[in-house]
C-alpha positions as CSV (number, residue, x, y, z in Angstrom):
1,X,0.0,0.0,0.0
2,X,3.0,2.5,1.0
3,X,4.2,1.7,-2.7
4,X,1.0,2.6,-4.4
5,X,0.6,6.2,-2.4
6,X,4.5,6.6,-3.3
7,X,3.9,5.9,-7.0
8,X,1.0,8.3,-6.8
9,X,2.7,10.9,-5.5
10,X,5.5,10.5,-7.8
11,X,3.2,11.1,-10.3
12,X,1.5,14.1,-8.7
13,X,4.8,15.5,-8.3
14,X,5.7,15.2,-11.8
15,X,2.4,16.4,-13.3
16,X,3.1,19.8,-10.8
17,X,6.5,20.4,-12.6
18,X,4.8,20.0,-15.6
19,X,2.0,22.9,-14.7
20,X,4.6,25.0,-13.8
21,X,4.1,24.2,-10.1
22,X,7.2,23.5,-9.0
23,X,6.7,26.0,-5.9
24,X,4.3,23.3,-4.2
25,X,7.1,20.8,-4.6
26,X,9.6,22.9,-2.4
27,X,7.4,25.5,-0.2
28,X,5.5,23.1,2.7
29,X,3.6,25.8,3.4
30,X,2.2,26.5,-0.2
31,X,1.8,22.9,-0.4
32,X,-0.5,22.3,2.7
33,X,-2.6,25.1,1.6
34,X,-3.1,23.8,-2.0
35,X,-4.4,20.4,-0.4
36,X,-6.5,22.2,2.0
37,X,-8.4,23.6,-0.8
38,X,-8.6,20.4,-2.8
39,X,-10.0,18.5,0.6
40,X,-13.1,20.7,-0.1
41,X,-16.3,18.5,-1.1
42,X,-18.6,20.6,-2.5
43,X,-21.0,18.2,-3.6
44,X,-21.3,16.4,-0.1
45,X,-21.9,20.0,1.1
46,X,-24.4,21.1,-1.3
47,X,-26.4,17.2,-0.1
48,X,-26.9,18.5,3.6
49,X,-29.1,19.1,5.3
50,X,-29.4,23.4,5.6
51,X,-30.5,22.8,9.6
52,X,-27.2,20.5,9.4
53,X,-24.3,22.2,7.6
54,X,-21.7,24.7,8.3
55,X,-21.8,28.6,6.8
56,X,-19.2,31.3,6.9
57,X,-20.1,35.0,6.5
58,X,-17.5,36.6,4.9
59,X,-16.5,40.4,3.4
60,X,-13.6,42.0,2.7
61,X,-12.7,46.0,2.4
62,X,-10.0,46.4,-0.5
63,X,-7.9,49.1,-1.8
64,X,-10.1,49.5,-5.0
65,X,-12.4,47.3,-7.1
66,X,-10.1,45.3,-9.5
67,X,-7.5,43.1,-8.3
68,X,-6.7,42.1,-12.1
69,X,-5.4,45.9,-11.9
70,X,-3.1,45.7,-8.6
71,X,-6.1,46.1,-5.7
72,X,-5.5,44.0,-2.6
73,X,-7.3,43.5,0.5
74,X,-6.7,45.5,3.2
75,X,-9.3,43.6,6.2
76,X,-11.3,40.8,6.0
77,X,-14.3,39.0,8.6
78,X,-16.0,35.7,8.2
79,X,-18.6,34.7,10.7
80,X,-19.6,31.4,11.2
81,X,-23.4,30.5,10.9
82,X,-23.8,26.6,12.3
83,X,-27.5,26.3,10.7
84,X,-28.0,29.8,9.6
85,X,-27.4,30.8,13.6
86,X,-24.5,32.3,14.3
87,X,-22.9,30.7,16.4
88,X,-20.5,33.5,18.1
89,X,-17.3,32.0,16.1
90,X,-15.3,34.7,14.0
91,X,-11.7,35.2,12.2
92,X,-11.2,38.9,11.6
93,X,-8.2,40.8,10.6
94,X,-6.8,43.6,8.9
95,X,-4.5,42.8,6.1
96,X,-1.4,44.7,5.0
97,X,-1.6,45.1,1.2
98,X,1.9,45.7,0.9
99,X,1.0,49.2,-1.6
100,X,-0.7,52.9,-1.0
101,X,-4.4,52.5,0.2
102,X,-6.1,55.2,-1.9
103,X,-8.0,58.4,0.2
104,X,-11.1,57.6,-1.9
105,X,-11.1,53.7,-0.4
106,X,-10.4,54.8,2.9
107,X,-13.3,57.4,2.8
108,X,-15.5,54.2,2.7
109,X,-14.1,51.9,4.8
110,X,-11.7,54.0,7.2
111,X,-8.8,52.3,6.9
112,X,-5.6,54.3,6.3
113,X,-1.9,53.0,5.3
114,X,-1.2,54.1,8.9
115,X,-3.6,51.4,10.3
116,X,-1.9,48.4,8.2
117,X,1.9,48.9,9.1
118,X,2.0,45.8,11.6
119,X,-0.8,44.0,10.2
120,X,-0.1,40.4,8.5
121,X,-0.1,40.5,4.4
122,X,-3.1,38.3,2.8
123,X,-0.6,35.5,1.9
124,X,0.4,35.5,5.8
125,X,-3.1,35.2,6.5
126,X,-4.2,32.8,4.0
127,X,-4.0,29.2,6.0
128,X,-5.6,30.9,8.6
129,X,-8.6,31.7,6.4
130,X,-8.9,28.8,4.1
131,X,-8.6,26.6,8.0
132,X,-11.7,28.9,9.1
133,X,-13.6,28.4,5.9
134,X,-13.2,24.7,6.0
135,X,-16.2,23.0,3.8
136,X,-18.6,25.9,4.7
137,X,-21.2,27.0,2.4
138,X,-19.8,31.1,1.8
139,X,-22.2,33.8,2.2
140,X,-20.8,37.0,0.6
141,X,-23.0,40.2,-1.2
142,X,-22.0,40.5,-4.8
143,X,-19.7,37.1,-3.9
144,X,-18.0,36.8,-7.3
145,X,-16.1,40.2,-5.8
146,X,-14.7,38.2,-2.7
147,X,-14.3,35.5,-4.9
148,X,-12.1,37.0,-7.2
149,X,-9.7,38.8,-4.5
150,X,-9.0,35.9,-2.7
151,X,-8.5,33.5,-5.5
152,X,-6.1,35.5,-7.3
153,X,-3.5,35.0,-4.0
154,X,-4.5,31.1,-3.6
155,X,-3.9,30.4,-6.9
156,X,-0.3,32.8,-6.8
157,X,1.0,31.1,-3.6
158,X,-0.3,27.7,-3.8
159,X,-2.0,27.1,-7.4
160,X,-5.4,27.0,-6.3
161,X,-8.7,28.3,-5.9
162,X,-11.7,28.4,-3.3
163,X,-14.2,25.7,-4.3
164,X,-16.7,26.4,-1.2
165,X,-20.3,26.5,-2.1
166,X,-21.6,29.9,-2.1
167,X,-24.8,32.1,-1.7
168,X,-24.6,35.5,-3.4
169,X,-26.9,37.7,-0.9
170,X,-27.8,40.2,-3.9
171,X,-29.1,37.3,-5.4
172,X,-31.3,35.3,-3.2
173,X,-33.0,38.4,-2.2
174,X,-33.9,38.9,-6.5
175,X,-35.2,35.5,-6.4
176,X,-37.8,36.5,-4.0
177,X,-38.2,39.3,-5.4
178,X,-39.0,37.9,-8.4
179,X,-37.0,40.6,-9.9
180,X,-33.0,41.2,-11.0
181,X,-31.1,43.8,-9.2
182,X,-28.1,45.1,-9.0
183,X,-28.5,46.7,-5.6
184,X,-26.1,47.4,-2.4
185,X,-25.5,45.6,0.7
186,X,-27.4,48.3,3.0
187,X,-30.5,48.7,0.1
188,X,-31.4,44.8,0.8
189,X,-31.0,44.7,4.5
190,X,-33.2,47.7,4.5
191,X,-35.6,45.9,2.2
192,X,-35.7,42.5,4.7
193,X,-36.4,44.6,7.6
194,X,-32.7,44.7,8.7
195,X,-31.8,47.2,11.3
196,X,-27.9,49.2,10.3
197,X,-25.3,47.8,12.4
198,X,-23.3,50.7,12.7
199,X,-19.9,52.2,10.5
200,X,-19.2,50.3,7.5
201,X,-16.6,47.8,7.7
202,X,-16.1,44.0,7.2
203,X,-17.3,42.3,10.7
204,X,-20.9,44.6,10.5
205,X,-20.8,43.9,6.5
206,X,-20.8,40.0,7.2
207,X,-23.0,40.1,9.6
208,X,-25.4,41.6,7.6
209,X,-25.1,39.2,4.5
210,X,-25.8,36.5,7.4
211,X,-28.4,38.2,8.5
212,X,-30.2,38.3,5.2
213,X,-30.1,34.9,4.3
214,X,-31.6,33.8,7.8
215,X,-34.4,35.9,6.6
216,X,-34.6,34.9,3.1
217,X,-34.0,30.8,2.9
218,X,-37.2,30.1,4.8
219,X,-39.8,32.3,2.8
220,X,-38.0,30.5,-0.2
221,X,-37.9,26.9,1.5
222,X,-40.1,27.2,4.3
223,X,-39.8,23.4,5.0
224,X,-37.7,21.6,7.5
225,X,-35.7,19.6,4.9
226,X,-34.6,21.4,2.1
227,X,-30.7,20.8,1.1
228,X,-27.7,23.4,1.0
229,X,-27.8,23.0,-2.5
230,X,-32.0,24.0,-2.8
231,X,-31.1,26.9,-1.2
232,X,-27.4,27.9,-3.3
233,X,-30.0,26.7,-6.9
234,X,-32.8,29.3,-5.3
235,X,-30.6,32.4,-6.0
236,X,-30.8,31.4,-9.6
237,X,-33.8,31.4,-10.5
238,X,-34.8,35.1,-11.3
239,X,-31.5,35.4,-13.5
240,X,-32.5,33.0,-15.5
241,X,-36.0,34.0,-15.8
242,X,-35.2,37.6,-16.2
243,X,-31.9,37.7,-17.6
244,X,-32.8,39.2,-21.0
245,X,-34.6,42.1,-19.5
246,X,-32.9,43.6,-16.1
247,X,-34.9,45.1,-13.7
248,X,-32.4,47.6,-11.9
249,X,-35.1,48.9,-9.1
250,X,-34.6,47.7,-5.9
């Protein structure tokens, strides 16, 4: 048996070189975090049982909006949910985007370069993160945002990518809405009876996305049974219904 998992790591090694991978070969680090990505399941998570599985909260404040173009995140929060109830368990952090955080970002979310000297850099933070996520079911508002920060450091440092269920709060709440929106964090709390948390940053931002999808995933599954995966199909349905003609009104 010790030969076969040999032999298949041979191999695995040798198909890394040939992706260009070689950094996963000699950085343990990189490594570990590559395999804690891959040892996500998403289709076992997406069979469970909503009143069963695990969710995490998460937002981020950045430096700008495109991280294709150099913006990095300066503070990130994910919450855990254990059944869509929170359960008190959080990882929250500012990050240290190693360049100039821009007056116009720091207008929104108050963070200055001054804040960030001592604070860890995303790829310090990282296996923290990915550990906290675990197989949770993400909760993020506009998610493919979040998505795209933090998957263009996994795949730099360890050649991979988030592959966590997730539940886009924007839109679930156009699903039962029965309309497509493009509409702000704060425009559908207000809208699901949501009360403001306070300043805007990252912890009060998650929260809210929680928040919202405790109060939308039982007026769209109201039963006792429904599956993780149910509720991540729900937040498609309007888009595909009313993807040819947009509705921007919230």
């Amino acid at each position: 048996m010790s030969e076969i998992r040999d032999s298949i790591a041979a191999l695995r090694d040798r198909l890394l070189i040939r992706l260009g991978k070689k950094k996963l070969l000699t950085d343990p680090a990189a490594r570990r975090l590559h395999e804690a990505c891959l040892a996500v399941d998403p289709g076992r998570v997406r069979r469970m049982p909503i009143t069963e599985s695990r969710f995490v909260a998460l937002d981020l404040e950045t430096t700008g909006l495109y991280p294709s173009l150099g913006d990095e995140i300066v503070s990130i929060a994910l919450l855990e949910l254990s059944g869509l109830t929170f359960s008190g368990k959080r990882y929250t952090t500012l990050i240290n985007p190693e360049r100039h955080i821009p007056s116009s970002s720091s207008a929104i979310h108050g963070i200055s370069d001054a804040d960030i000297q001592k604070a860890p850099t995303i790829d310090d933070a990282l296996p923290e993160i990915i550990a906290f996520l675990g197989n949770a079911v993400i909760i993020a508002h506009h998610a493919n945002f979040d998505f795209r920060f933090l998957n263009k450091r996994l795949h730099r440092k360890a050649a991979s990518f988030l592959r966590n269920p997730w539940i886009d709060t924007m839109m679930l709440y156009g699903t039962w809405r029965r309309k497509q929106f493009q509409c702000s964090l704060d425009e559908v709390a207000k809208n699901c009876g949501i009360s403001d948390h306070g300043r805007h940053d990252a912890p009060r931002d998650a929260k809210i996305a929680g928040e919202i999808v405790q109060f939308l995933a039982p007026r769209l599954l109201p039963g006792s049974k429904e599956t993780v995966g149910q509720l991540i199909e729900c937040q498609f349905d309007e888009y595909e219904r009313s993807f040819a003609s947009p509705n921007p009104s919230c």
